[in-house]
C-alpha positions, -999 to 999 in steps of 0.1 A, spaced: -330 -267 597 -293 -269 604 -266 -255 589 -254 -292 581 -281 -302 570 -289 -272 548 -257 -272 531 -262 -309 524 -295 -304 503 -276 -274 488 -247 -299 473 -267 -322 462 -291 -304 436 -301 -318 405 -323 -290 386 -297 -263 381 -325 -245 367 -343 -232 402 -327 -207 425 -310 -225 454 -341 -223 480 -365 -233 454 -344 -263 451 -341 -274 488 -377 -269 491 -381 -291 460 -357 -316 478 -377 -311 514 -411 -317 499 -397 -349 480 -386 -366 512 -415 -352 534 -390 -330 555 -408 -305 574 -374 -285 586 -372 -249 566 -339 -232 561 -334 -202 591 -350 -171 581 -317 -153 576 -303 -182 553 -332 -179 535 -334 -142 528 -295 -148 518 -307 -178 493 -333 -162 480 -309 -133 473 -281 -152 454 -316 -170 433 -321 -132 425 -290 -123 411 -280 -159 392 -316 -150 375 -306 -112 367 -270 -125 358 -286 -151 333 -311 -126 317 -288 -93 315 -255 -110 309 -267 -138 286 -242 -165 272 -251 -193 248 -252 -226 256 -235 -246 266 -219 -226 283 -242 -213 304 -256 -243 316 -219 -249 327 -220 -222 346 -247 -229 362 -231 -260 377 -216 -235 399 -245 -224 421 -243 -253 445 -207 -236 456 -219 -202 454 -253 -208 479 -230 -228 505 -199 -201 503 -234 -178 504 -242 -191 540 -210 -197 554 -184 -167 539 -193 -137 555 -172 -115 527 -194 -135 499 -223 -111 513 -203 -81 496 -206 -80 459 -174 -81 440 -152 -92 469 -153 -131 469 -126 -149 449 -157 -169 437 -174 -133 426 -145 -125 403 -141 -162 390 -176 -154 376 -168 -119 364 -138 -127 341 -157 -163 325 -187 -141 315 -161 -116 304 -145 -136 281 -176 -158 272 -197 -128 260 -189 -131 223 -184 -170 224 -207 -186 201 -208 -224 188 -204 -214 153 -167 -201 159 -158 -237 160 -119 -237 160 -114 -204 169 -138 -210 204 -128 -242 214 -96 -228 234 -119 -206 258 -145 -236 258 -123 -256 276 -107 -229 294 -138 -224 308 -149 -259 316 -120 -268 337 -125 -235 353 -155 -248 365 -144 -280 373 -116 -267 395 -141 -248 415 -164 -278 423 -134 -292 434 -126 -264 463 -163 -267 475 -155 -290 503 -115 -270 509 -108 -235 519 -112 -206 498 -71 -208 495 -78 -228 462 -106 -207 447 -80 -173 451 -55 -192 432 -78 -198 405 -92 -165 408 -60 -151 396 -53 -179 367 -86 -172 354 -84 -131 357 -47 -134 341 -55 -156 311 -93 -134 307 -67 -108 305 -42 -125 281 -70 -132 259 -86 -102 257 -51 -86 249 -47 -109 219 -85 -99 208 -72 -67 209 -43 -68 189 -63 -88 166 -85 -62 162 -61 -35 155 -50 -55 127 -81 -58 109 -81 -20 116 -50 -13 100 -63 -35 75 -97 -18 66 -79 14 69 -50 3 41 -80 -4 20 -93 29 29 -63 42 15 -56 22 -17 -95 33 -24 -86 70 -22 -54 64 -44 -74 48 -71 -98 73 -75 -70 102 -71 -49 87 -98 -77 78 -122 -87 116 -119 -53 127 -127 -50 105 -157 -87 112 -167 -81 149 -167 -50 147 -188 -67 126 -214 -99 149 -212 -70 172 -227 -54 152 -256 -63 128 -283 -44 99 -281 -25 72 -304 -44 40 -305 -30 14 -276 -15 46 -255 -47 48 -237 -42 10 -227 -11 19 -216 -18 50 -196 -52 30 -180 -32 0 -171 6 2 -158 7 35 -154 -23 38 -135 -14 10 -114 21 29 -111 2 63 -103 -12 43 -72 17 28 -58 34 69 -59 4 77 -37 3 51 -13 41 57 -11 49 94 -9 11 109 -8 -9 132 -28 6 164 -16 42 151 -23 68 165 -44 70 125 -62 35 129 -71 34 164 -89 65 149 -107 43 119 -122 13 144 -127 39 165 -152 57 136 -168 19 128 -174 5 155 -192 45 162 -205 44 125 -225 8 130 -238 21 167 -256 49 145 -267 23 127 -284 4 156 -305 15 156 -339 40 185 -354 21 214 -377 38 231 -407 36 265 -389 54 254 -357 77 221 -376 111 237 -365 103 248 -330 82 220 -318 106 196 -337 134 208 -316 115 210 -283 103 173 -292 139 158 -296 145 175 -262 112 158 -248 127 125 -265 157 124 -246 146 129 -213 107 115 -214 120 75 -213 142 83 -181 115 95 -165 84 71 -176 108 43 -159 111 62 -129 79 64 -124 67 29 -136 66 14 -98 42 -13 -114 68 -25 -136 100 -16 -119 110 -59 -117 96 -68 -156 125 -49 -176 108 -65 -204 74 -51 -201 90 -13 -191 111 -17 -226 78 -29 -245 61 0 -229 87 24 -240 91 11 -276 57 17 -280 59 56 -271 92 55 -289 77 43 -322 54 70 -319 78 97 -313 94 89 -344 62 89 -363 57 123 -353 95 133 -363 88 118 -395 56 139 -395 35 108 -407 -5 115 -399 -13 97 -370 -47 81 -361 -54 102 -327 -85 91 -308 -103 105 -276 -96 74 -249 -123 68 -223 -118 75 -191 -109 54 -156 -142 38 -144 -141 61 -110 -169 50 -82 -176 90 -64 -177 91 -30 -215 91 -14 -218 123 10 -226 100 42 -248 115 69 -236 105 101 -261 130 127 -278 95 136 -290 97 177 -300 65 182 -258 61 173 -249 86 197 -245 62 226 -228 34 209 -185 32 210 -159 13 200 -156 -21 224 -194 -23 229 -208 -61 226 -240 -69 202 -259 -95 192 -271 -86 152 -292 -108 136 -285 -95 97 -302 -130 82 -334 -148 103 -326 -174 128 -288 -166 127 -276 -140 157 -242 -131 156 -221 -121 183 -197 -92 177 -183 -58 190 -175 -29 177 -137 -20 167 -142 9 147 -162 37 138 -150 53 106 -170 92 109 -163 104 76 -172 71 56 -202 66 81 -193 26 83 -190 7 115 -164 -24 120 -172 -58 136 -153 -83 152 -161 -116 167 -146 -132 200 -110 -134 188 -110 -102 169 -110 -113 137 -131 -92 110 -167 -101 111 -187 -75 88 -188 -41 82 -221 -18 85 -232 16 73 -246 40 100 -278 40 74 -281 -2 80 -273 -3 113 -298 22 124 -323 0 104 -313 -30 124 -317 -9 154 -354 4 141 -364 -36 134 -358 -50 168 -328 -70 153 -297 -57 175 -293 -58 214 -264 -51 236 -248 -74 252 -233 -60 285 -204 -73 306 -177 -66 328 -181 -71 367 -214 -88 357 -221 -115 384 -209 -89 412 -235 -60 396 -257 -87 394 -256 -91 431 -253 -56 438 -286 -52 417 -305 -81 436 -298 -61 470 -312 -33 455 -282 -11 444 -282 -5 409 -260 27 405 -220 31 406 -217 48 434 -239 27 458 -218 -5 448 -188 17 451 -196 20 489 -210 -14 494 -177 -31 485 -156 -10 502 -124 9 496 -98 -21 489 -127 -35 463 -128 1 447 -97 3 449 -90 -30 429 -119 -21 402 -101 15 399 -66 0 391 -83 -22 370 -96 11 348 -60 22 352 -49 -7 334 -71 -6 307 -64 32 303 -27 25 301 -28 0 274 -52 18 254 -24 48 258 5 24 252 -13 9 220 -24 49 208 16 52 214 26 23 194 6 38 167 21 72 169 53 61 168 46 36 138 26 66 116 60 87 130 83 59 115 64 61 86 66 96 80 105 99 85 106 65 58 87 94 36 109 119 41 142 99 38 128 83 5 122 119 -3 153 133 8 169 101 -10 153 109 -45 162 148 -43 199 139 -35 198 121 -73 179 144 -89 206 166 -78 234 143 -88 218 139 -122 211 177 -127 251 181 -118 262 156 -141 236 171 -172 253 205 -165 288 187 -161 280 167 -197 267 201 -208 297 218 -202 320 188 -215 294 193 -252 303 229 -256 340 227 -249 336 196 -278 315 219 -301 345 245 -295 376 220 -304 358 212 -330 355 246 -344 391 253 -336 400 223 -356 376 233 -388 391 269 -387 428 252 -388 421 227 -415 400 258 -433 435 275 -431 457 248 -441 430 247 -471 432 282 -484 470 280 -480 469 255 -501 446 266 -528 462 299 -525 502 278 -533 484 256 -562 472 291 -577 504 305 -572 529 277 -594 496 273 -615 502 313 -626 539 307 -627 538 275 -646 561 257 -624 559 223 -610 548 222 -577 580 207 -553 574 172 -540 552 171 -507 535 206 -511 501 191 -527 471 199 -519 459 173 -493 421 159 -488 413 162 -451 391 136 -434 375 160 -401 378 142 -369 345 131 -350 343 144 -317 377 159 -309 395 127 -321 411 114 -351 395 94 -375 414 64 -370 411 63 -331 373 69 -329 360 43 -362 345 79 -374 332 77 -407 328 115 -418 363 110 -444 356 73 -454 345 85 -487 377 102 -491 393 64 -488 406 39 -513 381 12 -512 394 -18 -501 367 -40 -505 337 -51 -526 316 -33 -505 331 5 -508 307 17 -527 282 12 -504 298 22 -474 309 59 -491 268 63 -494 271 58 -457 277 91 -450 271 93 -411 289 113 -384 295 103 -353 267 103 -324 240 102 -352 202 91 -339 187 68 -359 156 50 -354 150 14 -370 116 -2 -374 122 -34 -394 113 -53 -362 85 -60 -339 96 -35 -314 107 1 -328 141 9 -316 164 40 -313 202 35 -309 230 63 -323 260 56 -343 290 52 -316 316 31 -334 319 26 -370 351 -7 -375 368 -2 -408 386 -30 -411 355 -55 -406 333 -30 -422 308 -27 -394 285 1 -377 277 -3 -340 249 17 -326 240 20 -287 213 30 -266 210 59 -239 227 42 -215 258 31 -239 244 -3 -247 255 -20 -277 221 -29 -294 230 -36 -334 258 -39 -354 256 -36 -395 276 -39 -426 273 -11 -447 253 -35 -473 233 -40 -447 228 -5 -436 227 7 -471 197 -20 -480 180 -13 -446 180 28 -457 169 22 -492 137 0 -481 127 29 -456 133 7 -424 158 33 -412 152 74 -401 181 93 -396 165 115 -365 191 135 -352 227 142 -364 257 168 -358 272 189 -386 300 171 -403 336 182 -411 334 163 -441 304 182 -457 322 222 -445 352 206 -465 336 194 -495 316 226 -494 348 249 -493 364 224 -523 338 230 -547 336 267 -541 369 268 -550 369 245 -581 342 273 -591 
């Protein structure tokens, strides 16, 4: 048969299905041609039937996109005949068109829908364009050889990156699984310690728990942020114990100290709640009601709290053989539920949770497997690999009866190994680049630790400075003050001692020399700059309401906490206005947060809505006390 001739019957199949010779016969016996192909174009025929039907059965694709594929035999038995280099596997601009379609066609399956229609059409008009070079020069079919190998490449690069993400992904869940159960152990241990008020537990098992988590995932278990939380923890649930007879004064001292500081902290460390002031202040109401419960020495109703729901960890063996073989990037078909095979490779292989990570075709999570599951599947017939890369070329490597590395390696020549060897080059740059990427983005993470770290020592150090600079302001206070109550103790005796003295010697005492009442300044001041009210008893009433506000008998800075709302609150005396009569009382943080009449004040005292918690010693009272010794 001529070449002509042969290449005619060749073009013009129409069962895709039978190798190319099977087909010309088919064609020859139709027509009642007795011409047979040359026996060296046979032998090369039936060689290229051989390796479409290996390709097909090793390197399986579903339809339809194999069938489209196979639309491309009629090119690849003429170029057989006619392109010496098509005789060497892998070298053919035709050989690597295959190659790349099956290599980004392996995970395609019809079910993607959306997701697979962009390589479904990549890879129809790929096959289109070829048909169209089978009557041209094989200047169009290395064109499209190197469209098709850059966007195989392009897509398999954004696969990738997909990938990565639902790593990071599965690994940040990873994470936020090991937070909860470190936190809820924390919090469990500390309540396996204490009884607890009714509705703290709540508290403790909602936002500080979800708090406790955030500090973790943030700063990490071995930071110096998380002991801190672990204290304040266990510090606000002693807070909480009520105060015996035996240890009242020690414990009532150390619990005013507690008192001061614990509410600084607790919002510190309430990450859950940091943007709801409103919720932090409820929170801290609540454990401020309690703490002046305590100071009041009320009983309180203590229970034990159950603990935080923790799911333990499963000791996972992972010495599975038949796993031994399989890595990350491997192809498989799994068919989990009957009749439906899914198409998915490997992307992770988490060793220490003994759980394997599947993607489809554009890298997008598929499911996640136990080594204990998947080995089942294995055991059941219900996973096979699916192999690819340089597929169509082994394929014809394998149909001339070369079926190791190094035998293709020598059939294609240098320049082909060369080729498939930067391609591995390639690959094993990216993989470094992207192992890089990831360094550097763990390393970012880490110096965003320690800055946030360094950031959060830098103001506990400011705050320590300005406690011990506050500190040292307090005790030069305490010390004026006791300069001033030694000079008006003096100016007092010298008195007494002057009335005793014209009292012996019955004369009138000289205009200007009586004895004066002293009101004692608050704070270092005088009286009438600071609103004090430790001498307003000493005061011609000026109003109906005088009588009540000389029972008001409160120095400045006094604690006092007032539960006649909804929401306990504690607030210190800081101005006291004599002309209007009122009493303005301030948070930590200076914030005005009543203001009272002294009937008001009075009334609020005398129906047991107001504890005094915490006040300084009085000028006033040493005055008074000094005045009736002497009347004595």
């Amino acid at each position: 048969m001529e070449l002509s001739e042969l290449i005619g019957y060749l073009c013009s199949v129409d069962h895709l299905e039978l190798d190319p010779l099977e087909s010309v016969r088919t064609q020859t016996d139709a027509i009642g041609d007795p011409a047979l192909p040359a026996a060296e174009h046979a032998a090369v025929l039936r060689w290229l039937g051989a390796a479409f039907a290996h390709w097909e059965t090793d390197f399986p694709l579903e339809e339809p996109l194999r069938s489209e594929l196979r639309r491309l035999k009629p090119l690849a038995a003429k170029l057989s005949i006619t392109d010496p280099d098509f005789l060497v596997a892998g070298r053919h601009p035709l050989h690597q068109i295959l190659d790349n379609l099956q290599l980004a066609a392996v995970g395609w399956q019809q079910r993607l829908g959306r997701i697979g229609e962009p390589l479904r059409k990549q890879l129809f008009a790929a096959v289109e364009d070829a048909i169209a070079c089978i009557d041209g020069d094989d200047a169009g079919l290395a064109t499209l050889c190197a469209q098709v190998a850059a966007a195989t490449q392009r897509d398999l690069a954004r696969a990738d990156r997909m990938a990565q993400r639902t790593i990071e992904t599965e690994q940040g869940q990873a994470r936020t699984a090991e937070a909860k159960r470190v936190a809820a152990a924390m919090i469990n241990t500390a309540l396996e310690q204490f009884r607890v008020p009714p509705g703290t537990g709540e508290f403790l098992k909602g936002p500080w728990y979800e708090s406790a988590q955030l500090v973790l995932l943030k700063f990490g278990a071995e930071s110096e942020q998380w002991h801190r939380m672990s204290e304040t923890t266990r510090t606000l649930l002693d807070s909480l114990q009520p105060i015996t007879q035996e240890d009242a004064p020690e414990r009532r001292q150390q619990l005013f100290e507690t008192v001061a500081r614990l509410p600084r902290e607790l919002k510190r460390w309430l990450l859950s709640l940091q943007h709801l002031s409103e919720a932090v202040e409820e929170a801290l109401g609540t454990v401020e009601f309690t703490h002046m419960q305590i100071l009041r020495m009320r009983p309180l109703e203590l229970e034990l709290a159950d603990p935080i729901p923790v799911t333990t960890a499963e000791t996972v063996d992972t010495s599975h053989g038949s796993l031994e073989s399989i890595a990350t990037g491997q192809w498989f078909c799994v068919e989990k539920d009957e009749g439906h095979p899914l198409r998915v490779h490997l992307v992770s292989r988490a060793e220490s949770a003994g759980e394997l990570l599947f993607a489809n075709q554009a890298g997008i999570r598929v499911f996640k497997q136990s080594f204990e599951e998947f080995v089942g599947l294995l055991e059941r017939g219900r996973v096979a690999t699916l192999d690819s890369g340089a597929s169509f070329s082994r394929s014809l490597a394998w149909a001339a009866g070369i079926e190791s590395t190094a035998g293709l390696d020598t059939l294609l020549g240098a320049a082909v190994v060369q080729a498939r060897q930067a391609e591995e080059e390639r690959q094993r740059l990216e993989q470094a680049q992207r192992q890089q990427e990831q360094e550097q983005a763990e390393r970012l993470e880490r110096e965003q630790r320690q800055a946030e770290e360094q950031r959060l020592q830098n103001e506990e150090a400011a705050r320590r400075e300005t406690e011990r600079e506050q500190n040292l302001e307090e005790a030069e206070r305490q010390q004026q003050e006791q300069r001033e109550a030694q000079k008006l103790q003096r100016e007092w005796d010298d008195a007494l001692r002057r009335k005793q003295e014209r009292e012996a010697a019955q004369v009138p005492p000289a205009p200007g020399h009586e004895p004066r009442a002293y009101a004692a300044p608050v704070a270092g001041r005088d009286n009438r700059e600071s609103g004090g009210v430790a001498g307003e008893a000493d005061r011609e009433p000026q109003s109906g309401g005088a009588t009540a506000t000389a029972a008001v008998n409160l120095p400045m800075g006094t604690w006092l906490g007032f539960h006649d709302g909804d929401t306990p609150l504690l607030a210190k005396l800081a101005v006291h206005d004599r002309e209007q009569n009122n009493y303005i009382f301030v948070n930590r943080s200076g914030i005005k947060m009543r203001q009272l009449n002294s009937s008001e004040l009075v009334a609020l005292m005398e129906s047991g809505l107001v504890d005094v918690l915490e006040s300084r010693s009085s000028f006033r009272d040493e005055i008074t006390r000094v005045k009736a010794k002497s009347d004595d």
